[in-house]
C-alpha positions in Angstrom: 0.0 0.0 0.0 1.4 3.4 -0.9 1.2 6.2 2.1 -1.2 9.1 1.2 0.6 12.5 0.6 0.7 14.7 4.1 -2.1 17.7 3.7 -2.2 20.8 5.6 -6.6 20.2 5.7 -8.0 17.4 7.3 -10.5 17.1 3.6 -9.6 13.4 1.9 -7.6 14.8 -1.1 -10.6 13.5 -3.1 -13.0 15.7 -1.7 -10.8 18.7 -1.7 -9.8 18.0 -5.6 -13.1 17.6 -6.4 -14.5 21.3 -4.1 -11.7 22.6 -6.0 -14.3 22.4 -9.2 -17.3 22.1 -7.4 -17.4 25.7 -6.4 -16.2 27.5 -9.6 -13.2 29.7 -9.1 -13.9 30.3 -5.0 -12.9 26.1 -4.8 -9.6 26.8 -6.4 -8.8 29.9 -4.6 -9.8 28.3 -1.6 -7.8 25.1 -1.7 -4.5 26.7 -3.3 -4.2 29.0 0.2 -5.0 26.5 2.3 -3.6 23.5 0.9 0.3 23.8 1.5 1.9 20.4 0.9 -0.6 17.8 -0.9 0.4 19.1 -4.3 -2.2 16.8 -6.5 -5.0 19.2 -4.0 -3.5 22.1 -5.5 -2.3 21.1 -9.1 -6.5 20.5 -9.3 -6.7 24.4 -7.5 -5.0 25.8 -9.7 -6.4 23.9 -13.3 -9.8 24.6 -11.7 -9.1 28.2 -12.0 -7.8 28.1 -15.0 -10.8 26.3 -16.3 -13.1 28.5 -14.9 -11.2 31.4 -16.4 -10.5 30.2 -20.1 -14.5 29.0 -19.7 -15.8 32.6 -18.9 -13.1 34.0 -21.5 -15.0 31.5 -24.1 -18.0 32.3 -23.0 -17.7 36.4 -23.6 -16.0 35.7 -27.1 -18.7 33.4 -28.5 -21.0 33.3 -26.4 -23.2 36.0 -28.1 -23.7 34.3 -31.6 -27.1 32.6 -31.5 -26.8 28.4 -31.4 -23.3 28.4 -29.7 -24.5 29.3 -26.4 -26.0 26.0 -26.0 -23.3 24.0 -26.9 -21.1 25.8 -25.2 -23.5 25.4 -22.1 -23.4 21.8 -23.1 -19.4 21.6 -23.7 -19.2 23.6 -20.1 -21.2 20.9 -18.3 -19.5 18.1 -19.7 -16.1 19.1 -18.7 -17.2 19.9 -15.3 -18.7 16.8 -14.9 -16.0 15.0 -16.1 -13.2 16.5 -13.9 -14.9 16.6 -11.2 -15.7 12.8 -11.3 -11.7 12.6 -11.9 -10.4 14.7 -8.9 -12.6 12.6 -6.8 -10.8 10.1 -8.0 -7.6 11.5 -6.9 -6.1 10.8 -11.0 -4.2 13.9 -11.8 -6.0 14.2 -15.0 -4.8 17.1 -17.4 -6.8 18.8 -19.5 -5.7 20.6 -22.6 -4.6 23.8 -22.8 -5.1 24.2 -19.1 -3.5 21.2 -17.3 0.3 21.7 -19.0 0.4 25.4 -17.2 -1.3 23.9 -13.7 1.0 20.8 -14.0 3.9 23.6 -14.4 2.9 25.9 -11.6 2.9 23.1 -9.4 5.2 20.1 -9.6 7.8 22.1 -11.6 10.2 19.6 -12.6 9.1 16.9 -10.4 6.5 13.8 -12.0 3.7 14.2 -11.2 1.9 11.4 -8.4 0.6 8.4 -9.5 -3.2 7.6 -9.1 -3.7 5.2 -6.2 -4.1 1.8 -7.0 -7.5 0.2 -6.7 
């Protein structure tokens, strides 16, 4: 059995990963002050607020032409969804554009941690 990661919260690293999305941009912020040593918590803080930014930047650029709305709505949702069900599982799942630049911020140099084994 591999040791969990030491975390400056007492949240399962799940849970926090997963708050870190839950509560659009507040999560992230949230987690990435507290959170001091359990670096998959914040590699999810900070692609959460990067999400939530390149999401509202998307949003203001297209959002406006009839028909795109929805599917961006739709696209929105999805992703959410998605990477929320992946930080609970505590898989450091990158996401295009976004997860490079949070993997970056965060480990640096170092490789990233291995999901846990099931």
């Amino acid at each position: 059995m591999s040791e969990k990661p030491s975390q400056s919260t007492s949240v399962p690293q799940g849970v926090a990963s997963l708050i870190t999305y839950f509560v659009p941009l507040f999560g992230g912020l949230l987690f990435l002050f507290l959170e001091k040593e359990n670096k998959l918590v914040r590699f999810h803080a900070v692609q959460s607020i990067l999400l939530w930014i390149f999401f509202i930047i998307i949003s203001v650029v297209f959002g406006w032409i009839p028909g795109i709305n929805i599917i961006l709505g739709i696209f929105v949702i999805a992703v959410w969804l998605f990477i929320m069900y992946q930080a609970l599982l505590e898989r450091n799942f990158e996401l295009p554009i976004v997860g490079p630049i949070a993997r970056r911020q965060v480990f640096g140099g170092e490789e990233p941690p291995k999901p846990p084994e099931e």
